[in-house]
C-alpha positions as CSV (number, residue, x, y, z in Angstrom):
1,X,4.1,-13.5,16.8
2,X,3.3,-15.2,13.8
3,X,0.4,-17.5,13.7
4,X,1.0,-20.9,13.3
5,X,-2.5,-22.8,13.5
6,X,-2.2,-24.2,10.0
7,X,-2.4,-27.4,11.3
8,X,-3.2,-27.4,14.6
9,X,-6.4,-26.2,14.2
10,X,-7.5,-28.3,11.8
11,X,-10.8,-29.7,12.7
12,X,-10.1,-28.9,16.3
13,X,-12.8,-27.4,18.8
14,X,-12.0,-25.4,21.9
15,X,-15.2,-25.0,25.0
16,X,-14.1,-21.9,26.9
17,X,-15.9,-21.6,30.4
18,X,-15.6,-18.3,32.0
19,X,-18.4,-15.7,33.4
20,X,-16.4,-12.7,32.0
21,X,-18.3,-12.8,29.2
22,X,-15.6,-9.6,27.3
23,X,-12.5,-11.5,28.5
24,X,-14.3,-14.9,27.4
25,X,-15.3,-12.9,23.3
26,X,-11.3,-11.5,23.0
27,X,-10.2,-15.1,23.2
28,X,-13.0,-16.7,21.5
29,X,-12.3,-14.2,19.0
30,X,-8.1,-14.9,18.5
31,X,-8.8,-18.3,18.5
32,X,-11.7,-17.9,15.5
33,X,-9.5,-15.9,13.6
34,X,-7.0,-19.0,14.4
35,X,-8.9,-21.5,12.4
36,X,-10.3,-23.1,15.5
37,X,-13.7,-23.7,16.0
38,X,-15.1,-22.1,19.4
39,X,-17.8,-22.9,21.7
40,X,-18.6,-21.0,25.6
41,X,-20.1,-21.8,28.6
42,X,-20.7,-19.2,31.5
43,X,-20.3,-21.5,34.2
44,X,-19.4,-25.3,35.4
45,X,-23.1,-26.1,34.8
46,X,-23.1,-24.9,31.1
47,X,-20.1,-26.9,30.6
48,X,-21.6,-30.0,31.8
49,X,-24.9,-29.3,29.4
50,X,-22.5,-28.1,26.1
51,X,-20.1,-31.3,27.2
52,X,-23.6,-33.8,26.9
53,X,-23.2,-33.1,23.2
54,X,-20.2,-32.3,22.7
55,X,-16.6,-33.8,22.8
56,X,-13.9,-30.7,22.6
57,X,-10.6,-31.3,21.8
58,X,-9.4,-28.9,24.9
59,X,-11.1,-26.7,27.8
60,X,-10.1,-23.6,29.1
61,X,-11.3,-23.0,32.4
62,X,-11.8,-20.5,34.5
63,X,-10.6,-21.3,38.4
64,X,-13.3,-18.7,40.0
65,X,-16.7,-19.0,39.0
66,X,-20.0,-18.7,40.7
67,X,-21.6,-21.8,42.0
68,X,-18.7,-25.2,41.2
69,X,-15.0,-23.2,40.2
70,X,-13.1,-24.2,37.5
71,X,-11.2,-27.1,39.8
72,X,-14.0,-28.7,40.4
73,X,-15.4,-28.9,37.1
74,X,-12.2,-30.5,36.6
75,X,-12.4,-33.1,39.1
76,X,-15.7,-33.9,38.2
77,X,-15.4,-34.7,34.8
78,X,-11.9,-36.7,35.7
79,X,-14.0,-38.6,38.0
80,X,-16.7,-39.7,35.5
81,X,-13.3,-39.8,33.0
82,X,-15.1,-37.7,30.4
83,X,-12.3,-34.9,30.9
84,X,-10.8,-33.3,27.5
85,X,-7.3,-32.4,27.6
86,X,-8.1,-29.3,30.0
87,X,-5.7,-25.7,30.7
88,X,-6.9,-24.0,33.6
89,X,-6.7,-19.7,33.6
90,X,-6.8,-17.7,37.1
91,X,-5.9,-14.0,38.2
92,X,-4.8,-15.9,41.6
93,X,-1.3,-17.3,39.3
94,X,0.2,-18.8,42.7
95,X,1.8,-22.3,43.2
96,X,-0.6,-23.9,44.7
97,X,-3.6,-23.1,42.3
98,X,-1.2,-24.7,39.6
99,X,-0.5,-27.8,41.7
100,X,-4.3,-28.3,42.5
101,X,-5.1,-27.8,38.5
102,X,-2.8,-30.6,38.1
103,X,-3.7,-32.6,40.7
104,X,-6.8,-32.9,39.1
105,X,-5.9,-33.2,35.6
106,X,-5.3,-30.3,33.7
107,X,-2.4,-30.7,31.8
108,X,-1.5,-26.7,32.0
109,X,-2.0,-23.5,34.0
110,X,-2.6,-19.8,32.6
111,X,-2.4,-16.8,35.2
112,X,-4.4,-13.8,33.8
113,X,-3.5,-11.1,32.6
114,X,-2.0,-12.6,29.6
115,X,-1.3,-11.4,26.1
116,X,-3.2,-13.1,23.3
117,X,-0.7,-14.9,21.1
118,X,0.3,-16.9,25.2
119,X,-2.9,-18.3,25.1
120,X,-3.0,-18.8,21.5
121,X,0.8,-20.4,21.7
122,X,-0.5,-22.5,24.9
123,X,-3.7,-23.5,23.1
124,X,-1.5,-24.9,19.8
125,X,1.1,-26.7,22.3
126,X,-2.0,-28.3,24.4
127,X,-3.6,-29.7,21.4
128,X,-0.5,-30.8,19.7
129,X,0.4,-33.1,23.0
130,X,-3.2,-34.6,23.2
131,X,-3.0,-35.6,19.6
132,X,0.2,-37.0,20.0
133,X,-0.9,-38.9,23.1
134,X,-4.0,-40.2,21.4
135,X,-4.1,-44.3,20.8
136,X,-5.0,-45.8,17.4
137,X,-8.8,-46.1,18.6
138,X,-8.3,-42.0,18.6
139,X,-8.8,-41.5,22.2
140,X,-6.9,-40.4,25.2
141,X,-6.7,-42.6,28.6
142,X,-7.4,-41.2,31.7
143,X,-6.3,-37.8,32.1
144,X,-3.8,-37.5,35.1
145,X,-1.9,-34.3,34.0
146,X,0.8,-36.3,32.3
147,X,1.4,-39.0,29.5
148,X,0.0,-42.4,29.7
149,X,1.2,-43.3,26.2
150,X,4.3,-45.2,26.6
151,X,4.3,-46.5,29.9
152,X,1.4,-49.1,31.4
153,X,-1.0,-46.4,33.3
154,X,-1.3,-49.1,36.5
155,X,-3.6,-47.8,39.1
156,X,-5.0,-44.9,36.7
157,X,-1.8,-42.9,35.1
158,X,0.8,-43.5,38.2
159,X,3.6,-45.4,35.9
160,X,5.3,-42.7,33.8
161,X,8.1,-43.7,31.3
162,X,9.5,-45.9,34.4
163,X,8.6,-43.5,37.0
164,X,6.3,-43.9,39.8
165,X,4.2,-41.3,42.0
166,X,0.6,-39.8,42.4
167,X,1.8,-36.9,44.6
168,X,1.0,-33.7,43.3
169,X,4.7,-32.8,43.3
170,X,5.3,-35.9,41.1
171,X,2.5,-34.9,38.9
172,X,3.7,-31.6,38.1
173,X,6.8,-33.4,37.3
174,X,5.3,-35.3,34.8
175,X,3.7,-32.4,33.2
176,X,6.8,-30.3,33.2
177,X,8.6,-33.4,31.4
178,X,5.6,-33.7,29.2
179,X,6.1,-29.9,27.8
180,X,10.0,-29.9,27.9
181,X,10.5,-32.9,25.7
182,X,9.2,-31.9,22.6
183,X,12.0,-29.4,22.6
184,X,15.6,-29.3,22.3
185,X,15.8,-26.9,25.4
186,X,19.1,-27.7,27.7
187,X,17.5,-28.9,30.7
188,X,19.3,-29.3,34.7
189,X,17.8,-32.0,36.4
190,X,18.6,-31.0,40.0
191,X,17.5,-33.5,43.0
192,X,19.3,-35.6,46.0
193,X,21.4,-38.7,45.3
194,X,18.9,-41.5,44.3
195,X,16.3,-39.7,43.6
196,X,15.8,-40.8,40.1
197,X,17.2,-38.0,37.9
198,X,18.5,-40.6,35.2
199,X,14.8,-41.9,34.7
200,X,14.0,-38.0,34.5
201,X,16.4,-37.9,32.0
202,X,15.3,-41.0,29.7
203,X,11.5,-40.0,30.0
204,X,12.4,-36.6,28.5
205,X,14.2,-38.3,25.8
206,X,11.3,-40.9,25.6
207,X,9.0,-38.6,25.3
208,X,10.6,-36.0,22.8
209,X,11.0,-36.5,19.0
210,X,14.6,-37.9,19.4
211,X,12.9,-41.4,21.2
212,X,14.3,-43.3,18.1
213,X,18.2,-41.7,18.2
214,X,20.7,-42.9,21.2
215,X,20.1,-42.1,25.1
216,X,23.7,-41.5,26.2
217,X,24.6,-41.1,30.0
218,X,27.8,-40.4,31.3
219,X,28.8,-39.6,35.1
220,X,30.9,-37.0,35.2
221,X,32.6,-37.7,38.5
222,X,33.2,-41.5,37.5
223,X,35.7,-41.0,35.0
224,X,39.0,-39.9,35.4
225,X,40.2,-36.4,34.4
226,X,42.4,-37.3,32.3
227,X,40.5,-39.8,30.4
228,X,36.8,-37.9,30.4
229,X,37.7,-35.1,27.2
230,X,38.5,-38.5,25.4
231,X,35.4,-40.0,26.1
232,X,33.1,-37.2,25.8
233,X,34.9,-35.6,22.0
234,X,36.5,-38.6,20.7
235,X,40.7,-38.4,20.1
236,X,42.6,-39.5,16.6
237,X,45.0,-42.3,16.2
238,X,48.1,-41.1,17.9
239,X,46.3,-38.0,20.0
240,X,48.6,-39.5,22.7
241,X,50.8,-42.8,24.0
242,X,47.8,-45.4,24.1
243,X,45.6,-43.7,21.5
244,X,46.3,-46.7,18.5
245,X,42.7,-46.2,16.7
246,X,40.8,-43.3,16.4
247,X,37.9,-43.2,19.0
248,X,34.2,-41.9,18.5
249,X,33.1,-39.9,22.1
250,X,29.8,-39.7,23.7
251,X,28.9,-36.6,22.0
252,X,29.2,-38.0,18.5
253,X,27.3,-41.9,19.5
254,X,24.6,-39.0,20.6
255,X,23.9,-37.7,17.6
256,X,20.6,-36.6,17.1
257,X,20.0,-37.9,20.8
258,X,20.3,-36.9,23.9
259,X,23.3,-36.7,26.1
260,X,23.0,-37.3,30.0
261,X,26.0,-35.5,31.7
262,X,25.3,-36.5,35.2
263,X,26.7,-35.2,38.2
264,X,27.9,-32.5,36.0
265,X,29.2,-30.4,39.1
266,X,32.2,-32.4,39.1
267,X,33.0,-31.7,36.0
268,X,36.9,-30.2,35.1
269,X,37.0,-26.1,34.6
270,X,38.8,-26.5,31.5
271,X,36.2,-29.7,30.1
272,X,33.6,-26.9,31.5
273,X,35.1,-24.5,28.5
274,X,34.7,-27.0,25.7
275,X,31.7,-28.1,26.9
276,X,29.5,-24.5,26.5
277,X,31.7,-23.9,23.3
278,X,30.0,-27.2,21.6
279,X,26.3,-26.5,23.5
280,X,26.8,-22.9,21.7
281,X,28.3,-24.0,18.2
282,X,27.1,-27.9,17.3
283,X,30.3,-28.8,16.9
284,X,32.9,-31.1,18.8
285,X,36.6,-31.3,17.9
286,X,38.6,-34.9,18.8
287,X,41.3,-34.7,20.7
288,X,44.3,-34.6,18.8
289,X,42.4,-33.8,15.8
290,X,41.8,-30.6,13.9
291,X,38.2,-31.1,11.8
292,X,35.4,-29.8,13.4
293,X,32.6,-32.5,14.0
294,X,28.8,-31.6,13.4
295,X,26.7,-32.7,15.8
296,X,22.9,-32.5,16.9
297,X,22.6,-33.7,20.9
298,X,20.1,-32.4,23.2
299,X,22.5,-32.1,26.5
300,X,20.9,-32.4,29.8
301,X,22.9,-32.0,33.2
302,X,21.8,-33.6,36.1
303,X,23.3,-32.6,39.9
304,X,22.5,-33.6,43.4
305,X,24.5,-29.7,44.4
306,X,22.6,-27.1,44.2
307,X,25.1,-25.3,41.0
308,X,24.2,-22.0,42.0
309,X,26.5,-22.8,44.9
310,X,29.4,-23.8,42.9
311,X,29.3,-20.9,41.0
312,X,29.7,-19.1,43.8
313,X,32.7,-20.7,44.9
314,X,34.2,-20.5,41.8
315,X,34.0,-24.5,41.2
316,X,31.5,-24.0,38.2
317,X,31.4,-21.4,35.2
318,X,28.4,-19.3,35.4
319,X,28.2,-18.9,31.8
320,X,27.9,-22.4,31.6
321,X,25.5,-22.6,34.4
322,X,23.1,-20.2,32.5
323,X,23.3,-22.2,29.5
324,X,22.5,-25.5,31.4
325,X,19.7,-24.0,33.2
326,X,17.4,-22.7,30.6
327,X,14.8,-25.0,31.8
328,X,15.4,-26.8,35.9
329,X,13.5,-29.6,36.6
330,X,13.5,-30.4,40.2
331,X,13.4,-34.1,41.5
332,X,11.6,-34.2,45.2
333,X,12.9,-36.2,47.3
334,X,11.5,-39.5,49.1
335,X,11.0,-37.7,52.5
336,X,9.0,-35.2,50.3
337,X,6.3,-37.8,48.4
338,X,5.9,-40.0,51.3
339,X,2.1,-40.7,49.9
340,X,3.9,-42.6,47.2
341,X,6.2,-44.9,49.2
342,X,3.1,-47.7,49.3
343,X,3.0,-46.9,45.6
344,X,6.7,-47.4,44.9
345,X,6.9,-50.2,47.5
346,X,4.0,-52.1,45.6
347,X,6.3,-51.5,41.9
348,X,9.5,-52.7,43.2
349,X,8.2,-55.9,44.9
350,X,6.6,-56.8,41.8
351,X,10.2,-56.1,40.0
352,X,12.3,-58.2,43.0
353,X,9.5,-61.0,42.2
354,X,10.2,-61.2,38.5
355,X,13.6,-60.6,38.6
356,X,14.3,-62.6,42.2
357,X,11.9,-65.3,41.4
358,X,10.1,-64.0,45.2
359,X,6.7,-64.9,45.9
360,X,6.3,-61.8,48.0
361,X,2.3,-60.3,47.8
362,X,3.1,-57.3,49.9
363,X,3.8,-55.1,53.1
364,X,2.1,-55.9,56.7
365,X,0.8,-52.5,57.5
366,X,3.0,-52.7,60.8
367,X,6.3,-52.8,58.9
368,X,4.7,-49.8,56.2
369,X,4.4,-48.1,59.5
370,X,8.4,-48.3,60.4
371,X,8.9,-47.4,56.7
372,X,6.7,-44.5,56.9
373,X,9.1,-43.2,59.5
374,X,12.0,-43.5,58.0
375,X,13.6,-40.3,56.8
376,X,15.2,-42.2,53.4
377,X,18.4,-39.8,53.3
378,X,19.0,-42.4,50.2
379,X,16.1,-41.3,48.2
380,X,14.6,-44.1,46.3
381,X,17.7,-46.3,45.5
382,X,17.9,-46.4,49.3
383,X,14.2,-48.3,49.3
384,X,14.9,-50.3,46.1
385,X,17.7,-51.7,48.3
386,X,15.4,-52.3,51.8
387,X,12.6,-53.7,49.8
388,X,15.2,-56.2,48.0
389,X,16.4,-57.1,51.0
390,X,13.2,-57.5,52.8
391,X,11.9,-59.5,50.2
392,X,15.1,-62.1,50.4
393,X,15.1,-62.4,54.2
394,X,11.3,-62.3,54.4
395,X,10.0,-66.2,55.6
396,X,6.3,-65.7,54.5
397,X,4.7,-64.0,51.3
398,X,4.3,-60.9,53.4
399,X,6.9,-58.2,54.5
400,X,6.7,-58.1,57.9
401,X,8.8,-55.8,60.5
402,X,10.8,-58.8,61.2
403,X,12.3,-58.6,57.6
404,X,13.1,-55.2,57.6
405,X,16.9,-54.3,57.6
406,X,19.1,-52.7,60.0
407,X,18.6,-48.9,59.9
408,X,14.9,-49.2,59.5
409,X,13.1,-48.3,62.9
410,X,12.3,-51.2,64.4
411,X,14.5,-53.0,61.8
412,X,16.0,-56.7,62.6
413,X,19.0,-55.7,63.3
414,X,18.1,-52.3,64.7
415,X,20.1,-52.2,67.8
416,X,18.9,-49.0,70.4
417,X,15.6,-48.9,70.7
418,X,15.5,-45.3,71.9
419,X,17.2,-44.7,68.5
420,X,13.8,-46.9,67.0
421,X,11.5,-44.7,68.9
422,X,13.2,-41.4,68.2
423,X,13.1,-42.1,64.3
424,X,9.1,-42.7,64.4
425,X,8.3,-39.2,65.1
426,X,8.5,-36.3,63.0
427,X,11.5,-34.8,62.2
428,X,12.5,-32.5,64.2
429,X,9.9,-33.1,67.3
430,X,9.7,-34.5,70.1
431,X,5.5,-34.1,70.2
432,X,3.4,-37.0,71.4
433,X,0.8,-35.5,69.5
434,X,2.6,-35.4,66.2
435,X,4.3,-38.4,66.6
436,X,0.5,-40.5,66.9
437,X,-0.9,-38.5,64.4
438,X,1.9,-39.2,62.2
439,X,1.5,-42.8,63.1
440,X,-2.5,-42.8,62.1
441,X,-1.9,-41.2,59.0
442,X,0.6,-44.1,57.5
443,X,-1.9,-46.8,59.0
444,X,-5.0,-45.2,57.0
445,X,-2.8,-44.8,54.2
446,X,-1.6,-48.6,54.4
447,X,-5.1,-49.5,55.3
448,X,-6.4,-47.8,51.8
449,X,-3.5,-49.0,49.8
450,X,-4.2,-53.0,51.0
451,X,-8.4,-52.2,50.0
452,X,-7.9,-50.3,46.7
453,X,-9.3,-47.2,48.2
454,X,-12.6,-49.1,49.5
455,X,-13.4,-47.1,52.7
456,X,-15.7,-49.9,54.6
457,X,-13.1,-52.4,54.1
458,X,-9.8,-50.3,55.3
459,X,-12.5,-49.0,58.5
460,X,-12.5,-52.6,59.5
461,X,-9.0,-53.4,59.2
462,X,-8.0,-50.1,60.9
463,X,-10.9,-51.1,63.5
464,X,-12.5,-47.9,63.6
465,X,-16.2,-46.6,62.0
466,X,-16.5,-45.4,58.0
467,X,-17.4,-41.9,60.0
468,X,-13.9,-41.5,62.2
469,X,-12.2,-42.6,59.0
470,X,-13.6,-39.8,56.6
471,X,-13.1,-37.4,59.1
472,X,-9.3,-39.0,59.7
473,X,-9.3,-38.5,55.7
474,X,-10.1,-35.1,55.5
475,X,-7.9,-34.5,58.2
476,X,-4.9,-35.4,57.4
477,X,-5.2,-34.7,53.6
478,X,-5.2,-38.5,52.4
479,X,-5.5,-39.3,48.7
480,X,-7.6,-42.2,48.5
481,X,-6.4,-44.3,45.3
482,X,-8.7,-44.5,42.3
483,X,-10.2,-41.3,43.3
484,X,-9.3,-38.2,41.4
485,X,-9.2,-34.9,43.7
486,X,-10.2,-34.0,46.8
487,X,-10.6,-36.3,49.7
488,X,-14.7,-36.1,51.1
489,X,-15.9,-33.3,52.5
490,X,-13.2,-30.7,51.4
């Protein structure tokens, strides 16, 4: 491919840590010959000594080392938040090596083996985003493994462009969106009902060079048949009986924008046609009209059915579908991310308060508890709508289990209390064991939540020592807030 470092290496300086010292002089070589200036380290602990004198504009890291890997070098350096924008390499390419990258701040992932001009492409892209992310005083916040630069950061990075979470799966999000939006790709943003795919939508539009042109959302299965070709292509004067003006559609007020076609699975076979005809030319034609209209949208789908499935039942073209999907981001759902429900819970209080005029300060760590347990079929529309509620009927500043709404377990209007105690344990089981470990876990994780992460204070309001509450920690995998990786001891 043709190399296009012009620019992006300009002034730029790449540290590359890895102990195979002829893998480690091929790159350092490409990248030379690139424009960029190179420095190496053999290890995490020549890192640490080039980065006391240094500032890089990116790392690549090596995941197995001797001595500290690659991940922890990463952690490390996010922790003392002195990490450059970082893109961790590893012959082990699986999932969850990605996921842990990104969980502690990389903002990409290389598997080995991988040809040259990938790394050279992913070293371009990398330090094209940090620039772009960099403030006026010329430095990046906090590295979390997505964008800070829009949104308010709150608790370290956990607001992005309107969306909340700290999960790893919500991270990865945030660095797939991150990547995605400085192209026109079609993207299908798949994910339950309520789970946020519109905010999905606007971040990538947010965060792509089209932030200053129209966000345009339309859904699909909310318009009439017979009235959705108008609205998405326009019609003429006269196109038919109660056409008197000519109209402009969705695709042409999205102009240089971006076009949200959501729940896109209901959309008509024949609109279906028209549809991949203008994603394929650029070009809409009104109804009842016989010019050709230019246009420039970035189209993304969104669906809570899986499309794969319509396809094969014939309800959706699978031209069309291929089209859609050239890039799938996938939306977890609440039951999924449960670690961010004190998160979330926290946002949307402070939104009821502005908004309601509430004095609420918070969630009694019984009632997180019953909240915990809930299986959210809803998704997160279904707790923007308990937290409302709780905060209207609440009588003091604090939710308490008394406020919660019917449906909740334990709820105030929750009427079987077999049903209560059947919902507080693990889907799926009936285990004693399960269901009070399940029970611990949201009680640490309320406990941490109330003390900003501070250990001695959430011991004492759980009632148990600092040493039964590490080991609880490391147990059951809790992520203590302001603390970037891995819980103690792992």
């Amino acid at each position: 491919m043709p190399r296009r470092a012009a620019n992006t290496s300009a002034s730029a300086t790449i540290l590359i840590v890895d102990d195979e010292a002829a893998f480690a002089d091929l790159v350092a070589e490409r990248l030379t010959g690139s424009g960029y200036r190179v420095l190496r380290a053999d290890d995490a602990a020549g890192a640490l000594e080039v980065l006391t004198v240094e500032t890089p504009d990116l790392l690549l890291v090596d995941v197995q080392m001797p001595g500290m890997s690659g991940i922890e070098l990463v952690e490390k350096l996010a922790r003392q938040d002195r990490l450059p924008p970082t893109v961790v390499m590893s012959a082990y390419g699986r999932l969850e090596t990605a996921l842990a990258a990104v969980r502690a701040g990389a903002i990409d992932f290389l598997s080995k083996p991988f040809r040259l001009p990938e790394i050279e492409l992913k070293v371009q892209l990398a330090i094209e985003r940090s620039r772009a992310l960099q403030g006026p005083a010329g430095r990046m916040g906090r590295t979390t493994g997505h964008s800070t630069g829009d949104a308010s950061a709150a608790g370290g990075g956990e607001l992005f462009h309107g969306m909340v979470g700290r999960t790893a799966s919500m991270r990865a999000l945030f660095v797939q969106i991150d990547r995605v939006a400085r192209f026109s790709s079609t993207v299908l943003v798949s994910g339950e009902s309520g789970t946020g795919k519109e905010l999905v939508a606007r971040a990538l539009h947010d965060a792509s060079p089209r932030r200053s042109a129209p966000f345009v959302a339309v859904n699909c299965g909310a318009i009439p048949e017979n009235l959705l070709e108008s609205q998405l292509f326009g019609h003429v004067k006269g196109a038919f009986t109660d056409a008197s003006a000519d109209r402009v559609g969705l695709f042409e007020q999205a102009h240089e924008g971006t076009l949200l076609l959501d729940e896109i699975a209901d959309l008509p076979l024949h609109l279906q046609v028209k549809l991949l005809r203008v994603m394929q030319e650029g070009e809409i034609q009104r109804v009842g009209g016989n010019r050709p209209i230019q246009v420039d949208v970035r189209v993304v789908g969104a669906s809570a059915l899986p499309l794969s499935s319509q396809v094969d039942t014939g309800a959706f073209r699978l031209d069309l579908y291929y089209r859609l999907s050239v890039i799938e981001l996938k939306v977890p759902a609440l039951r999924e991310r449960l670690d961010d429900l004190p998160l979330l819970i926290e946002h949307i209080v402070e939104r009821c308060n502005r908004r309601l005029g509430t004095v609420t300060t918070g969630v009694h760590p019984h009632a997180l508890t019953r909240l915990m347990a809930h299986s959210w079929p809803g998704n997160i529309r279904e707790l923007q709508n308990v937290i409302e509620q709780a905060c209207v009927m609440s009588e003091t500043d604090e939710i308490g289990v008394e406020s919660l709404p019917e449906g909740i377990p334990g709820g105030r209007r929750d009427g079987s209390r077999g049903a209560a105690k059947t919902a507080m344990l693990p889907s799926d089981s009936l285990s004693i064991p399960r269901a009070v470990e399940a029970t611990e876990r949201a009680l640490i994780v309320a406990a941490l939540e109330k003390t900003n992460g501070n250990r001695t204070h959430a011991a004492e309001l759980l009632e148990i020592s600092q040493r039964t509450l590490l080991n609880k920690i490391v147990r059951y995998e809790v992520d203590i807030p302001g603390q970037v990786g891995r819980p103690p001891g792992r």
